[in-house]
Structures are given as C-alpha cells and as structure tokens.
Rosetta silent file (secondary structure, phi, psi, omega in degrees, C-alpha in Angstrom):
SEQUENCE: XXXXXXXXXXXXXXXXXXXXXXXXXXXXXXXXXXXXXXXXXXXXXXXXXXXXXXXXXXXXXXXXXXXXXXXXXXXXXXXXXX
SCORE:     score description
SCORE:     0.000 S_00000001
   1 L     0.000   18.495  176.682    0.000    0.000    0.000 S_00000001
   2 L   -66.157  131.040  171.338    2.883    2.537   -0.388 S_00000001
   3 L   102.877  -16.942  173.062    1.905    5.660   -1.991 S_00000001
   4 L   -56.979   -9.505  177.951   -1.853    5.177   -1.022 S_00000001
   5 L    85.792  -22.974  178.161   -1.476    7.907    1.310 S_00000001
   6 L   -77.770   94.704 -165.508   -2.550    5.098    4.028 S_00000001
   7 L   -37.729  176.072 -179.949   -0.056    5.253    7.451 S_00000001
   8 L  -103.189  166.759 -169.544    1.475    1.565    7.399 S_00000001
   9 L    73.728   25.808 -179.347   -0.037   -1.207    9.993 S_00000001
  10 L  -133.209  144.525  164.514   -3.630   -0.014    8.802 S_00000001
  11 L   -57.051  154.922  174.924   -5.937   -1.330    6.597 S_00000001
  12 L   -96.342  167.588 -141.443   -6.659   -0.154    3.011 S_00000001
  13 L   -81.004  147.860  170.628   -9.904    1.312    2.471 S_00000001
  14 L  -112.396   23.711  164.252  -12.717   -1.134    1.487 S_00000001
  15 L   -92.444   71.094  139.975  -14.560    0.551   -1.596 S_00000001
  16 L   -58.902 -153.448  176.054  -12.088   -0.672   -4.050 S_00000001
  17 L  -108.918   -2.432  147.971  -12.677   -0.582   -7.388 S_00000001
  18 H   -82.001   12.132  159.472  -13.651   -4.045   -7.635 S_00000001
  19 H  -111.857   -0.694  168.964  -16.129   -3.698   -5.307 S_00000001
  20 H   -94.349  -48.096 -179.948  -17.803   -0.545   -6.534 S_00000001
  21 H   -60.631  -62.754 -167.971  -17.919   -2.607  -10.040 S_00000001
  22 H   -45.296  -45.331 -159.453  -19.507   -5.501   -8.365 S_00000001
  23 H   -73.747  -63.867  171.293  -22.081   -3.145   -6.351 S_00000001
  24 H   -34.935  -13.560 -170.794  -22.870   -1.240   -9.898 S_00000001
  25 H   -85.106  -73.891  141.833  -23.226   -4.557  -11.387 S_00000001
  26 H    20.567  -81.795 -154.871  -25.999   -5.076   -8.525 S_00000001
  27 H   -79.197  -51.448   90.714  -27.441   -1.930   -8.903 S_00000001
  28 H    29.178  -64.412  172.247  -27.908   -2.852  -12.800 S_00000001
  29 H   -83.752  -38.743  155.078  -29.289   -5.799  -12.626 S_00000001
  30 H    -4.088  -81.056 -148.456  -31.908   -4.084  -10.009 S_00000001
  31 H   -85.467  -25.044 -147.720  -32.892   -1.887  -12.092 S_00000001
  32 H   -85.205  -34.763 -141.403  -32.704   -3.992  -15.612 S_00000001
  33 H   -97.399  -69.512 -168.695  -34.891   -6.957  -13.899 S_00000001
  34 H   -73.813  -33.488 -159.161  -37.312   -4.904  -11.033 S_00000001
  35 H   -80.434  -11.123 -165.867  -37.932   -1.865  -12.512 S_00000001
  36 H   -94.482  -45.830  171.262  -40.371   -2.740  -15.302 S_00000001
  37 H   -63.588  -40.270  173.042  -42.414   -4.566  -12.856 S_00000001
  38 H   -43.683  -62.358 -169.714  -42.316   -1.646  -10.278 S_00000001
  39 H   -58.597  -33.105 -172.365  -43.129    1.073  -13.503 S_00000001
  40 H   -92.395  -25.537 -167.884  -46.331   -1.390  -14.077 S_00000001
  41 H   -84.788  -58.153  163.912  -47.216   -1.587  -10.564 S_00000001
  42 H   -17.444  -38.211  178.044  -47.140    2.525  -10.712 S_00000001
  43 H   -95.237  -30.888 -171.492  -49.022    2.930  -13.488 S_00000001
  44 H   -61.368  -47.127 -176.610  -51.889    0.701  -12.424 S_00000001
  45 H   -66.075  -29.305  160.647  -52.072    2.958   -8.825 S_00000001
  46 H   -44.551  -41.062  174.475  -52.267    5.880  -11.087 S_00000001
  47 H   -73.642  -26.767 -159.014  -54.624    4.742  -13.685 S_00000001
  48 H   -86.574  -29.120 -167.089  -56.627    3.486  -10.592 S_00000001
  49 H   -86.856  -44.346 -155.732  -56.334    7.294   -8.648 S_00000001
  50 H   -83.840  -16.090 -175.287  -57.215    9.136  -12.079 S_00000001
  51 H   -80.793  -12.327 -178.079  -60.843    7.140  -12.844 S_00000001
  52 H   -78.918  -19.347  156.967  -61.616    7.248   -9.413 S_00000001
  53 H   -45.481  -56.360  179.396  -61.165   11.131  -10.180 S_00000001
  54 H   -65.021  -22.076 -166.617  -63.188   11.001  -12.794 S_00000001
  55 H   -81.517  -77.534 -164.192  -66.314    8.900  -11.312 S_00000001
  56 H   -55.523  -17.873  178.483  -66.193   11.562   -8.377 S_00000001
  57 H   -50.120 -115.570 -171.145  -66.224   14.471  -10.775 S_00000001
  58 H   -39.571  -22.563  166.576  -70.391   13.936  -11.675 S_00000001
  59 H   -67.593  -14.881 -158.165  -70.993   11.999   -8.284 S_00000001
  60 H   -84.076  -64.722  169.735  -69.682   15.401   -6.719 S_00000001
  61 H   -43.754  -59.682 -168.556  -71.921   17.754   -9.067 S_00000001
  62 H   -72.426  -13.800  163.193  -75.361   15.513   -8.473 S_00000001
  63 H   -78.886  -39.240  178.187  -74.608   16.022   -4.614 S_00000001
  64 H   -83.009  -13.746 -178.958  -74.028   19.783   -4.586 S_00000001
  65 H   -79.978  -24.175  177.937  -76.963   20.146   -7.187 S_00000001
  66 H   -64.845  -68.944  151.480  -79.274   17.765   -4.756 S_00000001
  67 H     5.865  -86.083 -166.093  -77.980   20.322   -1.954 S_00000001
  68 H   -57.908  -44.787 -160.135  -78.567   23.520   -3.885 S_00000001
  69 H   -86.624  -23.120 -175.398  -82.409   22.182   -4.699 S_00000001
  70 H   -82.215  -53.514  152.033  -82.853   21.006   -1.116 S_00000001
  71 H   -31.652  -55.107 -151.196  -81.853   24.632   -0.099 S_00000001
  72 H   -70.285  -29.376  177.598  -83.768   26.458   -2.403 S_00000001
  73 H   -78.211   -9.867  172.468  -87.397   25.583   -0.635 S_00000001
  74 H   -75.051  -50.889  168.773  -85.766   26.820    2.628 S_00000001
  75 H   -14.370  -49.258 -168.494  -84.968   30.132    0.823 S_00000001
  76 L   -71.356  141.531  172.155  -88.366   31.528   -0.076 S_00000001
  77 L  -109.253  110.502  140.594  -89.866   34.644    2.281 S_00000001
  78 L   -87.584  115.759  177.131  -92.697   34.717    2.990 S_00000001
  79 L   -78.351  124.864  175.048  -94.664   38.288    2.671 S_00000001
  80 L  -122.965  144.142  179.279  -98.120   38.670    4.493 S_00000001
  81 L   -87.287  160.961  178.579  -99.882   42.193    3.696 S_00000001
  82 L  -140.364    0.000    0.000 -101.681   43.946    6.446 S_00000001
C-alpha cells in the first residue's frame, strides 16, 4: 500500500474498485430486472387514482346540485300584507 497515502499497519480502504464494479453490477441488474415490474405496478395505482377522479367528478356535481335544490325551498320569504 505505499503511496496510497494510508499510514502503514492499517488497513486499506474497502470501496475498491472491484467492489464498486460488483455493487454497480448489482445496482444494474436491479434496475434492468425490477424496474419494469415496479413502472407497471405505478401505473396501475395511477390509472386506478385518475378514474376514481373522474367517477367523483359527476358523483360530486349531483350532490351539490341535490344540496342547492334542497336549499332552495328553505330560501323563499314569505310576505303577508296587512
């Protein structure tokens, strides 16, 4: 280990570079292997989040319009003449 910069009687560091290849190799197959399945599992909670958007869109509207018409007979004044 001369020249490493390392005092002697110590160990040399233990990120070489064939262990940083190995972990990238890892890290690589991770991603070549898991990720497509992950990217599918992603899109399905997504696709599944935006129709449930869409369903509540007009479920939302016939409840504040149900509302608004249930309100409206409360509304009315009555005028008596004297």
């Amino acid at each position: 280990m001369m020249g490493s910069g390392i005092p002697p009687g110590l160990p040399g560091p233990w990120l070489d570079a064939q262990k940083l290849a190995e972990f990238w190799g890892y890290v690589k197959w991770f991603m070549k292997y898991n990720m497509p399945a992950f990217m599918i599992v992603a899109a399905v909670f997504v696709v599944g989040m935006v129709i449930d958007m869409i369903v509540d869109i007009p479920l939302n509207a016939k409840r504040e319009q149900e509302r608004s018409h249930r309100h409206d007979d409360d509304d009315d004044l009555e005028v008596k003449y004297y």
